[in-house]
LOMAR-12923 format. One record per residue: residue number from 1; residue in three letters; chain; x, y, z of N, C-alpha, C in turn. Coordinates in steps of 0.001 Angstrom, whole numbers, plus 500000, padded with zeros to 6 digits. Each point is the difference from the previous one (the first is absolute). Example, Ala and Ser with C-alpha at 12.3 -4.5 7.8 and 13.67 -1.06 7.14 Angstrom:
seq=1 type=ala mol=A n_east=513190 n_north=494310 n_up=507800 ca_east=499110 ca_north=501190 ca_up=500000 c_east=500900 c_north=501200 c_up=500000
seq=2 type=ser mol=A n_east=499650 n_north=501050 n_up=499280 ca_east=500820 ca_north=501190 ca_up=500060 c_east=499230 c_north=501090 c_up=500730
This chain:
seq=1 type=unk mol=A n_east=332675 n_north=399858 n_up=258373 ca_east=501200 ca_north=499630 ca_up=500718 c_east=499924 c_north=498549 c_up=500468
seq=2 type=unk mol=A n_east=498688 n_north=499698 n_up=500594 ca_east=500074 ca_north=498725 ca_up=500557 c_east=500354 c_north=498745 c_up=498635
seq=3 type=unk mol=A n_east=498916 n_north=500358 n_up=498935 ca_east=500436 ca_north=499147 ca_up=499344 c_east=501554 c_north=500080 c_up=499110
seq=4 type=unk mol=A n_east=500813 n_north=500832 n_up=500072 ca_east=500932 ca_north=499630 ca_up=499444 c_east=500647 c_north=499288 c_up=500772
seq=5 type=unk mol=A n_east=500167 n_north=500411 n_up=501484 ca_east=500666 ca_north=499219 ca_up=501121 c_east=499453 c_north=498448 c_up=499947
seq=6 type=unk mol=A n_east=499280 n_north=499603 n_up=500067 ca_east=499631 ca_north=498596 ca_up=499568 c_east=500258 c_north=499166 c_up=498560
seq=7 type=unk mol=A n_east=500443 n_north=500970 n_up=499215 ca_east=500522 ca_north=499327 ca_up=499004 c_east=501606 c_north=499840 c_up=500313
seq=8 type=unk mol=A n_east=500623 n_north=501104 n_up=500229 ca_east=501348 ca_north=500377 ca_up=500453 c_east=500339 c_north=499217 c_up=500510
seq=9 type=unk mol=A n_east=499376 n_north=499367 n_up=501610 ca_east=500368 ca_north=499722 ca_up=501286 c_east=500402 c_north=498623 c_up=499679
seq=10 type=unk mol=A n_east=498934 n_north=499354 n_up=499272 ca_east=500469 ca_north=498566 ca_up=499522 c_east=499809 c_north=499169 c_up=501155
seq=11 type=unk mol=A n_east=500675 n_north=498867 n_up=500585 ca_east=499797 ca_north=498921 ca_up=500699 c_east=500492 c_north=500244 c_up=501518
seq=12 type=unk mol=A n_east=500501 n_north=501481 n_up=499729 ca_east=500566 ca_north=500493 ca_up=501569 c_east=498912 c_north=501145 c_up=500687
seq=13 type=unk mol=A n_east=498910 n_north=499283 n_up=500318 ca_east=499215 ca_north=500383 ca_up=500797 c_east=500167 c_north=500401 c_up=501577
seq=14 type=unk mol=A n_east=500855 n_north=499171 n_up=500447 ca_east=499744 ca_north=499896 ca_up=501505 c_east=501128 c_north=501661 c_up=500457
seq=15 type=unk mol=A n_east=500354 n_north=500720 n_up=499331 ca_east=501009 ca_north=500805 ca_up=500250 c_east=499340 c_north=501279 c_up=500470
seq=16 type=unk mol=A n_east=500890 n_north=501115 n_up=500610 ca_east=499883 ca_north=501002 ca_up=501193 c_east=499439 c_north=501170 c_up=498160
seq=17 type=unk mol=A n_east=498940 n_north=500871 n_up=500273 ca_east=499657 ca_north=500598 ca_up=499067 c_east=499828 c_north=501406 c_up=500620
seq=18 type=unk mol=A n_east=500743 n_north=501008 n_up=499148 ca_east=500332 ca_north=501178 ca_up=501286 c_east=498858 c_north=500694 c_up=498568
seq=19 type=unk mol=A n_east=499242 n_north=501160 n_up=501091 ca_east=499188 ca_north=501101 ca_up=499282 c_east=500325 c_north=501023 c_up=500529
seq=20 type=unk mol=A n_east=500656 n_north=501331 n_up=499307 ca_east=500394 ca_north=501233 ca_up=500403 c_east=498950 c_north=500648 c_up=499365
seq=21 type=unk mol=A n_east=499959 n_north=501345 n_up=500886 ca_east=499559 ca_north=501545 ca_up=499846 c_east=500044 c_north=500588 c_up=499898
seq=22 type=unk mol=A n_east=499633 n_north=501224 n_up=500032 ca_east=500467 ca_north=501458 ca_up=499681 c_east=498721 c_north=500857 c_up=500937
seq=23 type=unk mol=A n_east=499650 n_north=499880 n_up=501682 ca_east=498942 ca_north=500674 ca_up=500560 c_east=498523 c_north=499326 c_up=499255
seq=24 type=unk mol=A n_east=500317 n_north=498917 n_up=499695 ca_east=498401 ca_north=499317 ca_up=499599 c_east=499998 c_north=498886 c_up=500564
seq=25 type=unk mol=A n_east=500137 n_north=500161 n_up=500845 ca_east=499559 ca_north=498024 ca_up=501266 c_east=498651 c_north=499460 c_up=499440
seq=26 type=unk mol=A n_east=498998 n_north=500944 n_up=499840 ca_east=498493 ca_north=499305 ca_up=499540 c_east=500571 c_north=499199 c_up=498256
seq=27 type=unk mol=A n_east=500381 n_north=500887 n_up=499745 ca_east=500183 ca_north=499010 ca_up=498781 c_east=501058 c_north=498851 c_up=499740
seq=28 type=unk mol=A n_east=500910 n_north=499748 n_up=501206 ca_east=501020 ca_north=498660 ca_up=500130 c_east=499119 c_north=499290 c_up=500620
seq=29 type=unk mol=A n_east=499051 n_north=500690 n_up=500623 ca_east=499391 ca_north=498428 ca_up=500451 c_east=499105 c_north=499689 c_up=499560
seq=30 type=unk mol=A n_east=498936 n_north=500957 n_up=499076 ca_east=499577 ca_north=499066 ca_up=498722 c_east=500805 c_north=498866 c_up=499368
seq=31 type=unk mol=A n_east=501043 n_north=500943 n_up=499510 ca_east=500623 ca_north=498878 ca_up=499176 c_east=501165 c_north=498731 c_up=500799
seq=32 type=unk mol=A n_east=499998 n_north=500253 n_up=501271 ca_east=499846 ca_north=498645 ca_up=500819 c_east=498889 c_north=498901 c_up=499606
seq=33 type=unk mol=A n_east=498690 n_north=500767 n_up=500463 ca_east=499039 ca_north=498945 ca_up=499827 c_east=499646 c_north=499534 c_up=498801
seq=34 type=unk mol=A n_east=500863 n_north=500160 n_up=499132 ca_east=499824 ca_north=499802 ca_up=498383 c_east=501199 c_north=498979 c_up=500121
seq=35 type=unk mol=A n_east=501281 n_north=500249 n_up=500279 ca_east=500898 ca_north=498910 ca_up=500295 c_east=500047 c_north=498940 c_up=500696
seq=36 type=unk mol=A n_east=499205 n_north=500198 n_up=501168 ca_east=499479 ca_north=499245 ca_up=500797 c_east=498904 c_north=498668 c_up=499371
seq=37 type=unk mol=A n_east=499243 n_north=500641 n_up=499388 ca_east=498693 ca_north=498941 ca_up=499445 c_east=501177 c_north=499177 c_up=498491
seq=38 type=unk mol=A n_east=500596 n_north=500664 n_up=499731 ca_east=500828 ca_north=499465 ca_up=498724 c_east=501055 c_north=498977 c_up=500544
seq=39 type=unk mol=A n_east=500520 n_north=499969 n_up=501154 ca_east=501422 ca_north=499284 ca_up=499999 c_east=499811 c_north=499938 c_up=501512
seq=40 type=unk mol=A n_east=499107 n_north=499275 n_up=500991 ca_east=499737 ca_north=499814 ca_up=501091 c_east=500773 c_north=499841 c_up=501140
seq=41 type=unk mol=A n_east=500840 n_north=498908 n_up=499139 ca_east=501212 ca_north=499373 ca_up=500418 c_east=501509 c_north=501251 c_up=500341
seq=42 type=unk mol=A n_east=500061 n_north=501282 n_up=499617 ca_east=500925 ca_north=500742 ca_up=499872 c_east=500147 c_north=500597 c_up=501192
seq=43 type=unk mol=A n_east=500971 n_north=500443 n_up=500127 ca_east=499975 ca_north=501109 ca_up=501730 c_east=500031 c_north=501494 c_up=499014
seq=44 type=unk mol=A n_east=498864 n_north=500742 n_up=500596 ca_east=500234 ca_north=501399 ca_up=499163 c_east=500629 c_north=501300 c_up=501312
seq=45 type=unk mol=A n_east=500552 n_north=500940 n_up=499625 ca_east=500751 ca_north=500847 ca_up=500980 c_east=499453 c_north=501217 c_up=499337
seq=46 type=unk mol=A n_east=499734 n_north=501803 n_up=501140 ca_east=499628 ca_north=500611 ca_up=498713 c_east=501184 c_north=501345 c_up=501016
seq=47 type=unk mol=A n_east=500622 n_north=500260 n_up=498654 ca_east=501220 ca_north=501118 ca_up=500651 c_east=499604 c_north=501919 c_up=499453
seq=48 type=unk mol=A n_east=500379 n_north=500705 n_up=500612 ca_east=499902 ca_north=501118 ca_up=499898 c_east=501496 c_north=500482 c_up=498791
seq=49 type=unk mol=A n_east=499897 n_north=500824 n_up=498725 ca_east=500736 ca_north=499778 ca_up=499144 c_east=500884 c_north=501660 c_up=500463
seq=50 type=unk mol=A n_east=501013 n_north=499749 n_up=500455 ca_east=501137 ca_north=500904 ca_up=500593 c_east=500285 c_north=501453 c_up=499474
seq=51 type=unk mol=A n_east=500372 n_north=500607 n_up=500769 ca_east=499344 ca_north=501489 ca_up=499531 c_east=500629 c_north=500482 c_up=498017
seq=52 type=unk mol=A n_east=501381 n_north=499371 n_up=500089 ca_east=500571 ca_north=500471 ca_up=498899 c_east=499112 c_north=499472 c_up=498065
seq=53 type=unk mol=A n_east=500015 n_north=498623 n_up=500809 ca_east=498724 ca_north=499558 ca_up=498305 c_east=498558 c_north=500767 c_up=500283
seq=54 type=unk mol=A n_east=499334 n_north=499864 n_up=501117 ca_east=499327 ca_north=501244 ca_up=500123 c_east=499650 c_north=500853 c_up=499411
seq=55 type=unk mol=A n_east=501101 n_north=500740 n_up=500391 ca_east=499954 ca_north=501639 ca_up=499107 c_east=500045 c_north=499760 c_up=498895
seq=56 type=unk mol=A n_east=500356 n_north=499153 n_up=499450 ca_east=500079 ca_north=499675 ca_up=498134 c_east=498442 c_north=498849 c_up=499681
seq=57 type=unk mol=A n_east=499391 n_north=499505 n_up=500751 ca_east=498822 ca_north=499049 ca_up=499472 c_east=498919 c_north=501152 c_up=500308
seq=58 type=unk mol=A n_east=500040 n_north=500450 n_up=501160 ca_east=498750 ca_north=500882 ca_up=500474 c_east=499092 c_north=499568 c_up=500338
seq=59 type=unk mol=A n_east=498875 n_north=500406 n_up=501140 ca_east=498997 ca_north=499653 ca_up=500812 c_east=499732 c_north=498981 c_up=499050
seq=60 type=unk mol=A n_east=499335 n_north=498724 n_up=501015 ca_east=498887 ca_north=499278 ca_up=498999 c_east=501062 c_north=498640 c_up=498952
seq=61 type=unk mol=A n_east=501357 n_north=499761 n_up=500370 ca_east=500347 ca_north=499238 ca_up=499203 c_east=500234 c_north=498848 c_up=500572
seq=62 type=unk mol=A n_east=499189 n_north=498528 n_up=499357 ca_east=500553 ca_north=499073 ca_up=500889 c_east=500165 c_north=498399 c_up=499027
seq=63 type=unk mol=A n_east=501337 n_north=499345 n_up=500732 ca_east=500502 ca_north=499332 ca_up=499205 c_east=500050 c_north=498512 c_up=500496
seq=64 type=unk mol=A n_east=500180 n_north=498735 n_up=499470 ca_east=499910 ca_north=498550 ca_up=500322 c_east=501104 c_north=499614 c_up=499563
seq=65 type=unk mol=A n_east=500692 n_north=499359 n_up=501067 ca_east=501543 ca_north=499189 ca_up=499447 c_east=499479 c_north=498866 c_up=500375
seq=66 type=unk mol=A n_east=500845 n_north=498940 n_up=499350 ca_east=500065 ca_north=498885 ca_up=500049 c_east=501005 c_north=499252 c_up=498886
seq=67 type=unk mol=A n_east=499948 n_north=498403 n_up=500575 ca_east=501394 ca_north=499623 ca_up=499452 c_east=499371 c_north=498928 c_up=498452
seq=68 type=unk mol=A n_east=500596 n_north=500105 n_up=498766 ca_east=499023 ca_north=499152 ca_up=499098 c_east=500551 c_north=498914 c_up=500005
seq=69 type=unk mol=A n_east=501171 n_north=499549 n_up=501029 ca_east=500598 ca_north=498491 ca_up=499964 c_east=500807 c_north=500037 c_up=501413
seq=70 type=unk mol=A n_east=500100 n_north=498893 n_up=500553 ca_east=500318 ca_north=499917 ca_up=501170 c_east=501838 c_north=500233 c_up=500072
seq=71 type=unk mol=A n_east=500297 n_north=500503 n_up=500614 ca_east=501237 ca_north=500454 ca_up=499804 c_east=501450 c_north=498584 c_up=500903
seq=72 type=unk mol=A n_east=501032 n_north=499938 n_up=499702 ca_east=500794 ca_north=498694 ca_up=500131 c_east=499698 c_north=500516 c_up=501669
seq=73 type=unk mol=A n_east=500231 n_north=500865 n_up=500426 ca_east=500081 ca_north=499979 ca_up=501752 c_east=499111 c_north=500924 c_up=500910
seq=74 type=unk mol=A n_east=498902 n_north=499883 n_up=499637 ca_east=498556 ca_north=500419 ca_up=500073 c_east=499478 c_north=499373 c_up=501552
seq=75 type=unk mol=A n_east=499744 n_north=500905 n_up=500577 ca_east=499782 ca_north=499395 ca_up=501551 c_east=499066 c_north=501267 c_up=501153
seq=76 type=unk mol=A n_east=498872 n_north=499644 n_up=500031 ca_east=499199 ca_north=501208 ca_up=500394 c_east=499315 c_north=499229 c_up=501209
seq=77 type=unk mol=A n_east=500281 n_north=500447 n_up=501114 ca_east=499042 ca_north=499236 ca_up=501368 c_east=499284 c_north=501073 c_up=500877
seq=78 type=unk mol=A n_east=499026 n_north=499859 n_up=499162 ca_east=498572 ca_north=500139 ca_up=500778 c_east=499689 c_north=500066 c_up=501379
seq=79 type=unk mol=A n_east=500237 n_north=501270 n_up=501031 ca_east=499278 ca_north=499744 ca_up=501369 c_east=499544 c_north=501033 c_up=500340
């Protein structure tokens, strides 16, 4: 995952990088600290994935968004 996101992500590093779950926090924040050491510069967020995709991914599923180009009105502040 990480490395496709670094090919993907391209020159828009500095952007908000959300990691969802499915009841596996230990494993979003592995793969935090995998996003983290890859793209330093990024703000990462890690969300709980809502009951309805849920029931269709099942325990244990977890996913990385991010943007592969900076979008015309792109505006994320950090506090």
């Amino acid at each position: 995952m990480i490395k496709e996101m670094k090919k993907e992500i391209g020159s828009f590093t500095d952007q908000l990088i959300t990691i969802s779950h499915v009841n596996d926090y230990k494993t979003a924040q592995k793969l935090e600290a995998l996003v983290t050491e890859a793209l330093p510069e990024a703000s990462i967020q890690i969300l709980d994935v809502g009951a309805l995709l849920a029931a269709h991914l099942g325990i244990g599923g977890v996913g990385l968004f991010y943007f592969d180009e900076k979008p015309e009105h792109y505006m994320y502040i950090n506090e």
